[in-house]
C-alpha positions in Angstrom: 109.0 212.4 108.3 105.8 210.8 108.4 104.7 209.1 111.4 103.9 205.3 111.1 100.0 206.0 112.5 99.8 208.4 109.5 101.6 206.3 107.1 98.5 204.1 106.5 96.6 206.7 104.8 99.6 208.9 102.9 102.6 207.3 101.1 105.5 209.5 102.3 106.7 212.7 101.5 108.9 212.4 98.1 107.5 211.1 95.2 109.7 208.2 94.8 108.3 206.7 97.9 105.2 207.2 96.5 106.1 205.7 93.5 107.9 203.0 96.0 104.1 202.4 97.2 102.3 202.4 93.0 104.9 199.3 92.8 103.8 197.1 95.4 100.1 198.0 94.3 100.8 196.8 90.9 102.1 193.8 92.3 99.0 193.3 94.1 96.9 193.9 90.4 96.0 197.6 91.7 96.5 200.6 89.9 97.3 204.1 91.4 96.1 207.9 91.5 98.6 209.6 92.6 98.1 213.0 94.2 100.6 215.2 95.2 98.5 216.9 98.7 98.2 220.7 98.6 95.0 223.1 98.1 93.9 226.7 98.3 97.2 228.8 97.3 97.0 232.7 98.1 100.2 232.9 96.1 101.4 231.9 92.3 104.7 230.5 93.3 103.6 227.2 95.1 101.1 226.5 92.4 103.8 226.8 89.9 105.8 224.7 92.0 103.0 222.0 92.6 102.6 222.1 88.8 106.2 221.6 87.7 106.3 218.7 90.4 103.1 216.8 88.6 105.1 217.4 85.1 108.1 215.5 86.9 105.2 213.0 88.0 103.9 212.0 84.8 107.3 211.5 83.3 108.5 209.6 86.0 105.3 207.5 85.9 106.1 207.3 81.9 109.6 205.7 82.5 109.4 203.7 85.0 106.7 201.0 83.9 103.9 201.6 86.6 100.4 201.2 86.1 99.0 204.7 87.5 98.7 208.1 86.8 97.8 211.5 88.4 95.0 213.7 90.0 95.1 217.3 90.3 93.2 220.0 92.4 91.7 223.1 90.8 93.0 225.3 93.6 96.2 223.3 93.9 97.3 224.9 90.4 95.8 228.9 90.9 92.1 228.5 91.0 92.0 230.7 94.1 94.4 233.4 92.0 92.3 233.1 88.8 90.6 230.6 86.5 93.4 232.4 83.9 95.9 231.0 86.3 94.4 227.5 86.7 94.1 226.8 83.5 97.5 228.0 82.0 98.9 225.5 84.7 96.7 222.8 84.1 96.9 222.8 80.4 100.9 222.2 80.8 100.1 219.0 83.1 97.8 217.7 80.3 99.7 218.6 78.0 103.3 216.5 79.1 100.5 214.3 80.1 99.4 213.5 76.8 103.0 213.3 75.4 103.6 210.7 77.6 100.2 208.9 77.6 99.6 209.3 81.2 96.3 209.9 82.0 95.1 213.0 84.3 91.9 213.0 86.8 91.1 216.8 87.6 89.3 216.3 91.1 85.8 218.1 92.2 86.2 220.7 95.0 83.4 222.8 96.6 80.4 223.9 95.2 81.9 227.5 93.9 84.3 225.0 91.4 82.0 222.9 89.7 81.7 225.4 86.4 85.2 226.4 85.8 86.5 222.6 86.5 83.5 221.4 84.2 84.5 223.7 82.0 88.1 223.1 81.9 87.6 219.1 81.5 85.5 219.3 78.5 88.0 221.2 76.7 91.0 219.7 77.1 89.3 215.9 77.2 87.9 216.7 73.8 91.5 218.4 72.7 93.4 215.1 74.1 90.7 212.4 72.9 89.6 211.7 76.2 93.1 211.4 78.3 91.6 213.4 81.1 88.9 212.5 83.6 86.6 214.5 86.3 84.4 213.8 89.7 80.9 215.0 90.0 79.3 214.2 93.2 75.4 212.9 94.3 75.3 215.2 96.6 74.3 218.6 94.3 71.4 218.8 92.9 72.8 220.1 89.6 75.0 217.0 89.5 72.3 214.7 86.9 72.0 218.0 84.5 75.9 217.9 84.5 76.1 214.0 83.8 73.8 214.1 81.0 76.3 216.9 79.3 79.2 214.8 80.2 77.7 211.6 78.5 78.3 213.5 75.5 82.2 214.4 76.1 85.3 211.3 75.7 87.6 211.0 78.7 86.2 209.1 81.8 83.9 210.3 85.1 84.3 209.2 88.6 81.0 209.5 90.8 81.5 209.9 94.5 78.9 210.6 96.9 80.2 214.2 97.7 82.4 215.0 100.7 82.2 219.0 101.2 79.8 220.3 103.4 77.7 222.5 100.9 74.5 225.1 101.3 71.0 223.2 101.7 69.6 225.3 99.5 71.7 223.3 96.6 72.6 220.0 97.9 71.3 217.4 99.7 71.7 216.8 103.5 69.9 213.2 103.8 72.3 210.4 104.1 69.7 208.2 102.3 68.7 210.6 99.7 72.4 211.0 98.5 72.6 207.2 98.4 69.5 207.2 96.1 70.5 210.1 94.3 73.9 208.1 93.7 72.6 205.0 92.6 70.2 207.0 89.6 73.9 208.6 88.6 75.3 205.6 88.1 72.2 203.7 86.4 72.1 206.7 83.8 76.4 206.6 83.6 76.6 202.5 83.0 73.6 202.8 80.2 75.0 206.2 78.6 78.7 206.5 78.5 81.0 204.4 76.5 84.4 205.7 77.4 83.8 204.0 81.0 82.6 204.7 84.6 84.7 205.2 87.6 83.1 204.1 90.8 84.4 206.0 93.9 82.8 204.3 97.0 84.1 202.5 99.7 80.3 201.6 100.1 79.3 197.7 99.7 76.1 198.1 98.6 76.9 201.3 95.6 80.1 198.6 94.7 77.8 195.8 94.5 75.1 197.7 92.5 78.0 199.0 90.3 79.2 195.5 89.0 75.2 194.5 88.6 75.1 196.8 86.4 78.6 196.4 84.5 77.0 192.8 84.1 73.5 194.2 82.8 75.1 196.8 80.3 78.6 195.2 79.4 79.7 199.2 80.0 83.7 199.2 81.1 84.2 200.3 84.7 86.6 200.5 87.2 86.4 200.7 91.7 88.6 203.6 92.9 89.5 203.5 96.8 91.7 205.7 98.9 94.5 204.9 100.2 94.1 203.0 103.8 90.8 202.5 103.3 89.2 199.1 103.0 92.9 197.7 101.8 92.2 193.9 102.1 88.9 194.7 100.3 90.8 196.3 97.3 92.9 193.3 96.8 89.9 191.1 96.8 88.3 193.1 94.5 91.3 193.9 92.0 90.6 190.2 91.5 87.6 190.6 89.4 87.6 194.3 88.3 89.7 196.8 87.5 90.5 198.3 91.0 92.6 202.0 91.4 93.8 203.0 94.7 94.4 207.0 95.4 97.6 207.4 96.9 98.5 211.1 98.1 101.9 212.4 99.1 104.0 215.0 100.3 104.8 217.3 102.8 101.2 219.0 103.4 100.2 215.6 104.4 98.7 216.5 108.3 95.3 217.7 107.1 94.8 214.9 104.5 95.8 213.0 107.5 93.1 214.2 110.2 90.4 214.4 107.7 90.7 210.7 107.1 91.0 209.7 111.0 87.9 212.0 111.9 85.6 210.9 108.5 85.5 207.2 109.9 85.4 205.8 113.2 87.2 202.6 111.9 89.8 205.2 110.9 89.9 206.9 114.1 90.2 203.4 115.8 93.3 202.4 114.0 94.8 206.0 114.5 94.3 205.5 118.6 95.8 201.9 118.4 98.8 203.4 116.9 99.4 205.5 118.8 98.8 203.9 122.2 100.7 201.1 120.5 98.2 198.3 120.9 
């Protein structure tokens, strides 16, 4: 069971009780990503077994009347065991995806990813006209070569800023310079791609540049948040704009958990309230 200080930031165990948490978020005029937690599989069989789980995902999510659908991790389905492996297992996701008209994010990992995932998304988004979405983030350099291929492609983009600690030699380290870096990325996304822009910051300043430019370009977009994160925020937001919350479960939930706590200290502050109980 999850314990109530991690509960903020992971919506249980079992998919219904994530579904449970999609529910009350639609209520509230937010949408969900949901993402079952696991990564980095030296073996087939939990791949296989993450994979059958997001098939149950997307038709539970396709009978059940919720506004939300599903993000996946390279490695999750094989990409340590072989991009033959990934992509066999996420072609079946898309693929009872698309049956069911669920749409399906394919997150951005590490550095060492970026071309088979690239790869991956612009076939199948072209094969399921434009049902699946990716990540890029500010932080590589390569990441404005890879937009301007993108803007060619259907399917949708989210731009973060980049949360993986990657090589100086192809990223970059200043806090400031990613910010600027982000804000070109989104100024070239809002003037070049039609099929919409997905916004992933919990940043004020890249949320309010984001709708300036929704306003200057009349370009569809949406806000994506994680789950805990700015909650009150979201709601105010979902208002106005189309407004997605990620919502991860299951039972590899104690990693996602500390890596939340120890990326904020307004995170870390709430974690050592709950648990000294004040």
């Amino acid at each position: 069971m999850i314990p109530p200080v991690a509960s903020r930031f992971v919506a249980g165990e079992e998919p219904a009780t994530a579904l449970e948490h999609v529910r009350s978020l639609n209520e509230r005029e937010i949408k969900a990503i949901v993402n079952l937690l696991g990564e980095h599989y030296d073996s087939r069989a939990p791949a296989e077994d993450d994979a059958a789980e997001y098939r149950t995902l997307v038709r539970d999510i396709a009978t059940s009347d919720l506004d939300a659908c599903i993000s996946v991790k390279p490695s999750q389905i094989g990409l340590d065991l072989g991009e033959d492996v990934f992509r066999a297992l996420l072609e079946e996701i898309v693929d009872e995806a698309a049956q069911r008209d669920v749409f399906v994010w394919i997150d951005m990992e590490d550095h060492t990813t970026t071309d088979v995932t690239l790869d991956a998304f612009e076939e199948l988004t072209t094969e399921n006209d434009g049902g699946v979405g990716v990540c890029v983030q500010a932080n590589l350099e390569r990441t404005r070569e890879d937009v301007e291929r993108l803007a060619e492609l259907p399917g949708k983009v989210r731009f973060v800023k980049g949360a993986y600690n990657e090589p100086a030699e192809i990223a970059y380290k200043d806090k400031a310079e990613v910010d600027r870096v982000y804000r070109e990325l989104l100024a070239y996304a809002f003037e070049h791609f039609e099929d919409g822009v997905a916004v992933g910051s919990h940043d004020p300043e890249m949320i309010e540049y984001a709708t300036s430019l929704h306003e200057e370009h009349g370009t569809p977009f949406e806000l994506q948040m994680l789950m805990g994160v700015r909650e009150d925020t979201q709601e105010e937001l979902a208002a106005e704009y189309e407004m997605w919350q990620y919502v991860p479960y299951g039972g590899r939930w104690k990693s996602y958990f500390y890596r939340r706590v120890m990326e904020r200290k307004e995170n870390l502050l709430f974690a050592a309230r709950a648990v000294l109980g004040r």
